[in-house]
C-alpha positions as CSV (number, residue, x, y, z in Angstrom):
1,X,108.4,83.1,60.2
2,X,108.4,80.6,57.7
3,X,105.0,78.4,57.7
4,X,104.5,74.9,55.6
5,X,100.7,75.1,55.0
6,X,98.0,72.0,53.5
7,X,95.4,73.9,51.2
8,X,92.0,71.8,51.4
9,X,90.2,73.9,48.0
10,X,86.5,73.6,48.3
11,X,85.7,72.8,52.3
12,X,82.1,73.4,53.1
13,X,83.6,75.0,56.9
14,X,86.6,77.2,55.7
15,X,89.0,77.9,58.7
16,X,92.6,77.4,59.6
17,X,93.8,75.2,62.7
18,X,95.4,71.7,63.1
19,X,97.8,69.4,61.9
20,X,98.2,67.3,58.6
21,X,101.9,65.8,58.2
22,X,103.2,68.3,60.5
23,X,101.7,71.1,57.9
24,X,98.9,74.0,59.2
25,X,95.9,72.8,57.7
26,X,93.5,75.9,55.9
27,X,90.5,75.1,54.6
28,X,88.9,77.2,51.9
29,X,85.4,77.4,50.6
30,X,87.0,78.6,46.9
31,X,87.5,75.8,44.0
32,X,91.7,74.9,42.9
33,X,91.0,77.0,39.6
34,X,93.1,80.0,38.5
35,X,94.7,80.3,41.9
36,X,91.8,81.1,43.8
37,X,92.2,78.9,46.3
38,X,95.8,79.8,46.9
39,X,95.0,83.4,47.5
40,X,92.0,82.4,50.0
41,X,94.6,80.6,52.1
42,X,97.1,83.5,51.7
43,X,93.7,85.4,53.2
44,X,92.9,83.2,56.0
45,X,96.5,83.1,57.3
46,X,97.0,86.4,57.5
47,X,93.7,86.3,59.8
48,X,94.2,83.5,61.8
49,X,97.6,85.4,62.1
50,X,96.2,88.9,63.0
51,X,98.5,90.5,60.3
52,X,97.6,92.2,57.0
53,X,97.3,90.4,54.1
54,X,100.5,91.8,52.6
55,X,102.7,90.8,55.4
56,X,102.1,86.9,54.3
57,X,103.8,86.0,51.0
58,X,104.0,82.9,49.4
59,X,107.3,81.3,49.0
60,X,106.7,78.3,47.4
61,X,103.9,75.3,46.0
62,X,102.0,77.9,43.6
63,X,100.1,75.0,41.9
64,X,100.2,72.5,45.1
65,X,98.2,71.4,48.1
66,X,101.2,71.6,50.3
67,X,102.6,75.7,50.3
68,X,105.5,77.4,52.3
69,X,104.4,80.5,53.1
70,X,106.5,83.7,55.1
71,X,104.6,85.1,57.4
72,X,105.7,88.7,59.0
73,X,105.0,89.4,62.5
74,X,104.1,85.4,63.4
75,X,105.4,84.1,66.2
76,X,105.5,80.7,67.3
77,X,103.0,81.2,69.9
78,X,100.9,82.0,67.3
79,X,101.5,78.7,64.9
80,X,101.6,76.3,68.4
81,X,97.6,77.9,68.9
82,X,96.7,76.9,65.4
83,X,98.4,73.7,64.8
84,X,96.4,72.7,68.3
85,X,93.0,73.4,66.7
């Protein structure tokens, strides 16, 4: 399943649930530097998801806020849950 993420770099409560411009929001405590914070949010998917880190890849928005990421295993149970955070 295909997922359009908003990365918020640098949140004092990391976590992943609700709704920005119809995007998963996931909040990370690492800084936008060197890609940390986009590997964090590839982390905290794949646990809000209850899959393995390897089963989300990122698809595109490497060096945005805004990512698509492909998430395998996901259904849309799963996503409805987190976007109603």
């Amino acid at each position: 399943m295909r997922v359009t993420v908003r990365v918020r770099p640098g949140s004092p409560r990391p976590g992943v649930g609700g709704e920005y411009d119809g995007a998963l929001v996931v909040r990370v405590s690492a800084p936008a530097v060197d890609g940390r914070a986009t590997e964090a949010a590839l982390s905290a998917i794949a646990a809000a998801f209850g899959v393995r880190r390897r089963d989300v890849v990122l698809v595109t928005g490497a060096a945005s806020r805004t990512k698509i990421v492909e998430v395998a295993g996901a259904g849309q149970a799963d996503l409805d849950r987190l976007l109603s955070l």
